[in-house]
C-alpha positions as CSV (number, residue, x, y, z in Angstrom):
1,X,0.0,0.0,0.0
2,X,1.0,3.0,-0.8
3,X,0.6,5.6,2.4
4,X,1.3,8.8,-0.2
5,X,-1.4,8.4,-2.6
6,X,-4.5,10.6,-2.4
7,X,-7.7,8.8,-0.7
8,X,-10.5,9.3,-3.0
9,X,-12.1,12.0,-0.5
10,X,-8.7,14.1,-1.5
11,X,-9.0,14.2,-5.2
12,X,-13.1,14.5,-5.3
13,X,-13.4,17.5,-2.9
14,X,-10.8,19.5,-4.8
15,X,-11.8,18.3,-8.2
16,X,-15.3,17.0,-8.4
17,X,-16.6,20.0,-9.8
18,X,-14.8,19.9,-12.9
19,X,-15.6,16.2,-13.5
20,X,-19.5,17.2,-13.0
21,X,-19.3,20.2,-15.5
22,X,-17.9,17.9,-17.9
23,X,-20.3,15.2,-17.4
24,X,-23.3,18.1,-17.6
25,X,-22.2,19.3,-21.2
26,X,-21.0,15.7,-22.8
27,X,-24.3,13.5,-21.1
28,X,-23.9,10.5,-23.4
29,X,-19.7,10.8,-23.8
30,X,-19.6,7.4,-21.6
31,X,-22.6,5.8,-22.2
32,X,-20.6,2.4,-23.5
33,X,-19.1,2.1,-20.5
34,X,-22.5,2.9,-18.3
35,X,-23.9,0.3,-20.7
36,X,-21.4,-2.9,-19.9
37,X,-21.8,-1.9,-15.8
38,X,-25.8,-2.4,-16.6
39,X,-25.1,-5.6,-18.6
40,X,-23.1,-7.5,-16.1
41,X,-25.1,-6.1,-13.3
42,X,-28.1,-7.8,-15.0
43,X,-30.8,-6.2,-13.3
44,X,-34.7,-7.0,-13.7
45,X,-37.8,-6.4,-12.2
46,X,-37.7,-3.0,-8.8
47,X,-34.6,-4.1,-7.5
48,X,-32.7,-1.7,-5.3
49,X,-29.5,-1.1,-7.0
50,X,-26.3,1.0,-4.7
51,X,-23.9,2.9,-6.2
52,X,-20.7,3.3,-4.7
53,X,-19.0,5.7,-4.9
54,X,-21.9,8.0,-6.8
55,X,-20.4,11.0,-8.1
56,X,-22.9,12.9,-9.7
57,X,-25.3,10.1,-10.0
58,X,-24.6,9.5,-13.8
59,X,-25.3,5.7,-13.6
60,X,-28.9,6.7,-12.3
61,X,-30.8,7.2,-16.1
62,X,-29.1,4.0,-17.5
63,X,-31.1,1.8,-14.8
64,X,-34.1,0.3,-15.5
65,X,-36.9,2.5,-14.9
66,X,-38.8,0.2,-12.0
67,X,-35.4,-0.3,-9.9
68,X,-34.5,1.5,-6.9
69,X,-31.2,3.8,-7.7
70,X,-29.4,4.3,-4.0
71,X,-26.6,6.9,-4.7
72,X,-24.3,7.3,-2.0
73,X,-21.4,9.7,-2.8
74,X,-18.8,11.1,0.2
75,X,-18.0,14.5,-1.8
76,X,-20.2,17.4,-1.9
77,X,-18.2,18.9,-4.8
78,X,-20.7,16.8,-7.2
79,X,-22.7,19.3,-7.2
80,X,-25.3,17.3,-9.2
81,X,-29.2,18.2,-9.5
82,X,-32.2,15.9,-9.3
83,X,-30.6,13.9,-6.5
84,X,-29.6,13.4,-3.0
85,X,-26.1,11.8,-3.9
86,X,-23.8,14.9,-3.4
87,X,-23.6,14.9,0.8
88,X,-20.0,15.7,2.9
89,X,-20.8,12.3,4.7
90,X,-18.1,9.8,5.1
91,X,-17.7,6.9,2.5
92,X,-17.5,4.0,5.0
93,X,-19.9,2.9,6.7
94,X,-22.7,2.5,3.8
95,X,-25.9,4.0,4.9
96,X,-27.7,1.1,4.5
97,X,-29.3,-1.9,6.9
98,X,-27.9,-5.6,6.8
99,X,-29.6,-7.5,3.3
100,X,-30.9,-4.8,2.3
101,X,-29.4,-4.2,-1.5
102,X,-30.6,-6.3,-4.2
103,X,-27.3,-5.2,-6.0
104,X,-24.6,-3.0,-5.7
105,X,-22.2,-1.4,-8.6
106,X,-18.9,0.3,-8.4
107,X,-17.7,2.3,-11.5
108,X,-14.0,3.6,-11.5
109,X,-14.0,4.8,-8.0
110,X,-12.1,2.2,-6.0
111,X,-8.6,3.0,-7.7
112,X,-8.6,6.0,-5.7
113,X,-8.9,3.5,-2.1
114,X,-5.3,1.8,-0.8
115,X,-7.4,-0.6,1.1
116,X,-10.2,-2.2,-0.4
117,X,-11.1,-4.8,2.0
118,X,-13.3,-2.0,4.3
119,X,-15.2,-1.0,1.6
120,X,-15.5,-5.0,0.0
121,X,-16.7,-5.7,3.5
122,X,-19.4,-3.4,3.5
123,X,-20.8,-4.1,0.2
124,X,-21.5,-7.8,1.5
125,X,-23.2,-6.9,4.7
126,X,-25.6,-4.8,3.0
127,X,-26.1,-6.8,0.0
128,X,-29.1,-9.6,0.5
129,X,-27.9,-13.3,0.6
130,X,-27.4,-14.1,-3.2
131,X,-27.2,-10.6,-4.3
132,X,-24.9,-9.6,-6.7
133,X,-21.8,-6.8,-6.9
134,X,-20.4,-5.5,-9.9
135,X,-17.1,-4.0,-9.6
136,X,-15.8,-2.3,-13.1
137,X,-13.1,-0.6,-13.0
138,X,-9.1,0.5,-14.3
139,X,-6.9,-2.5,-14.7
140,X,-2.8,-2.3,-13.5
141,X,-0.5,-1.6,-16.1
142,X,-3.1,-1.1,-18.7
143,X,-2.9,1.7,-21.6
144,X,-5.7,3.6,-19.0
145,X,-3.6,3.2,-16.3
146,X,-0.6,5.0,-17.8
147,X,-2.8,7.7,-19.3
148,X,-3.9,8.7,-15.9
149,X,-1.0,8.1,-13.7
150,X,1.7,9.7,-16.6
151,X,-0.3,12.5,-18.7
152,X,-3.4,12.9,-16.3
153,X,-0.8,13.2,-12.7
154,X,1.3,15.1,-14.7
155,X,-1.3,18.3,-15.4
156,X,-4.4,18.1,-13.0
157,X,-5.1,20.0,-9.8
158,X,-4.4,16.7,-7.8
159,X,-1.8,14.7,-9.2
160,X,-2.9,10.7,-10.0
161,X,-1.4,7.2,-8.4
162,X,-4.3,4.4,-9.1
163,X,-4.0,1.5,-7.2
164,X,-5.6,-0.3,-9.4
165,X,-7.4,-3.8,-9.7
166,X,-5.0,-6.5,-10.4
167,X,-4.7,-10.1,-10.0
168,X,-4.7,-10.3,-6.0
169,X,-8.5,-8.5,-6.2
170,X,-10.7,-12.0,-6.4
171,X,-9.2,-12.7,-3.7
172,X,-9.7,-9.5,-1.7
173,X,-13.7,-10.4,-2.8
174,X,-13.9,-13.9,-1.9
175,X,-12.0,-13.5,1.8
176,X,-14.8,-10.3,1.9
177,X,-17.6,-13.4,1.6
178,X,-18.0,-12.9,-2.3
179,X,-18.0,-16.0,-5.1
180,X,-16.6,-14.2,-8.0
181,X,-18.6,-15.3,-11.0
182,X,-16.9,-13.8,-13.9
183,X,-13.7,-11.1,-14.5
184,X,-13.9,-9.8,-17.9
185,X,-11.7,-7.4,-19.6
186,X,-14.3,-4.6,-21.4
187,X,-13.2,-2.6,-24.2
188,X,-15.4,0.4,-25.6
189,X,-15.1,3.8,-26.6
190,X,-16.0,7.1,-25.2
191,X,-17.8,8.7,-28.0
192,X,-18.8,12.3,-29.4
193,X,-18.6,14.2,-32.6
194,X,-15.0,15.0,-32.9
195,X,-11.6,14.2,-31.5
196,X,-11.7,17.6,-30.1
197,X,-15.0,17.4,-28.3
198,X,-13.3,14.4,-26.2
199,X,-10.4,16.2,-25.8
200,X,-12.3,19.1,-24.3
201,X,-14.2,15.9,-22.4
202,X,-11.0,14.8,-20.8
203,X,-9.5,18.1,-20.2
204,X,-12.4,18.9,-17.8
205,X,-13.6,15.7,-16.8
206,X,-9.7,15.3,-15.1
207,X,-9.1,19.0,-13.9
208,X,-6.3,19.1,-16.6
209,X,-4.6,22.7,-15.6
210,X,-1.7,22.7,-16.9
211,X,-2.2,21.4,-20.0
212,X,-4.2,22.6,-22.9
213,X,-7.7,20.7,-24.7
214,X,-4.9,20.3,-27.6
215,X,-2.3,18.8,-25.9
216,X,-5.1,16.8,-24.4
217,X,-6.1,15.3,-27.8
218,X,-2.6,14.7,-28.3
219,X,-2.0,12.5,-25.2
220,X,-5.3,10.6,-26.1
221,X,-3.7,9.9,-29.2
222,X,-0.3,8.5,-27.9
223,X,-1.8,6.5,-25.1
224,X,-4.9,5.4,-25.9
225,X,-6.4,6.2,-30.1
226,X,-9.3,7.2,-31.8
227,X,-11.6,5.1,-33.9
228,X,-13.9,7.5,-36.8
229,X,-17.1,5.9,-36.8
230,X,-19.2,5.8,-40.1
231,X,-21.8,8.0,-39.1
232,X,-18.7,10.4,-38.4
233,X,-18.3,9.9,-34.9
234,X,-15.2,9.6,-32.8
235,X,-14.5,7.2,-30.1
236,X,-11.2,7.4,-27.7
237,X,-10.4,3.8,-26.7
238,X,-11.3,3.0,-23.2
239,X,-11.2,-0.1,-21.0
240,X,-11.7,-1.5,-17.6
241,X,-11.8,-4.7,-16.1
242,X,-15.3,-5.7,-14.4
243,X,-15.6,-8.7,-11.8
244,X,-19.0,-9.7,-11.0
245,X,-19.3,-11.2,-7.3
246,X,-22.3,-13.0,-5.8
247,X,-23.1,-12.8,-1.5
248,X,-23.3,-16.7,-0.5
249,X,-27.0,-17.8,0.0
């Protein structure tokens, strides 16, 4: 573990802000990746479905529109509307009763916590017997990774270390009471109209201050590509690995 790397508390108070105005003007940027969390989650029916860590509550319009969304979010800086998400409230303990969850999902937050296991705990107590968690998220050492701990440390208002998932994970899940069902490695785009709308995306969306939406596209370039779409669309390669994790019956 490493004790210098920023708690994700540190980076979200000073720059969750940005990451909601970028969210608020590109809605549907990350809708693939919204998309494969929903897919693996496999929700039916008026489940009540946590999401944890929130942010601005952007997972909440992909759901199905008869289940339960339960945002909770530790930084007030997402200053999202329409929901109760954004609250200066501590991430751990979940504000939730024993069985209680039906499902719980984790999108790219948890590379920002040294220690999983608190937070893996948690999840499981709250989660019903056979419920199911879906954890997606950055893997180590993969073209992602390097694009936010060499270009994205290098220029926002925060600097960037993941620790990110990696082989030992499972195993942090199954000694946390979890059977891991499946870990898959997803690969998608984030999409909009031109390579410099998602440069402008990324140069928000990460608090990029010292560098410029140009330089931004450039980086995306080097580290991760583009893909032109027929119907002239642009998509910046993105992937994640997601583990989906069942509670014992």
């Amino acid at each position: 573990m490493n004790p210098m790397a920023r708690s994700y508390t540190e980076h979200f108070e000073t720059r969750g802000t940005a990451y909601e105005r970028a969210m608020t003007r590109f809605p549907k940027a990350r809708d693939e990746e919204f998309a494969q969390l929903v897919q693996a989650a496999a929700i039916v029916g008026a489940m009540r479905v946590a999401d944890i860590p929130a942010g601005g509550g952007y997972l909440a319009r992909h759901l199905p529109p008869d289940c339960e969304w339960l945002g909770h979010e530790p930084c007030a800086s997402f200053t999202n509307h329409g929901n109760n998400a954004a609250t200066s409230v501590p991430l751990l303990p979940l504000p939730w009763a024993d069985n209680s969850i039906d499902c719980a999902v984790s999108l790219a937050g948890v590379h920002h916590l040294d220690d999983k296991r608190p937070l893996f705990a948690e999840i499981a107590r709250v989660l019903k017997p056979g419920g199911r968690l879906v954890l997606s998220d950055v893997q180590q050492d993969s073209p992602v990774a390097k694009f936010l701990d060499e270009f994205v440390g290098a220029h926002n208002s925060t600097g960037h270390e993941g620790i990110y998932l990696n082989d030992d994970t499972p195993h942090l899940l199954t000694a946390a009471g979890f059977r891991v069902e499946q870990v898959a490695q997803q690969q998608f785009f984030w999409r909009l109209a031109t390579r410099e709308q998602l440069g402008d995306f990324c140069w928000q969306l990460f608090d990029l201050q010292s560098a410029s939406p140009a330089q931004t596209v450039a980086a995306i370039d080097d580290y991760l590509g583009f893909t032109h779409f027929a119907d002239g669309t642009v998509g910046m390669h993105w992937q994640l690995t997601t583990i989906t994790a069942v509670t014992h019956d």
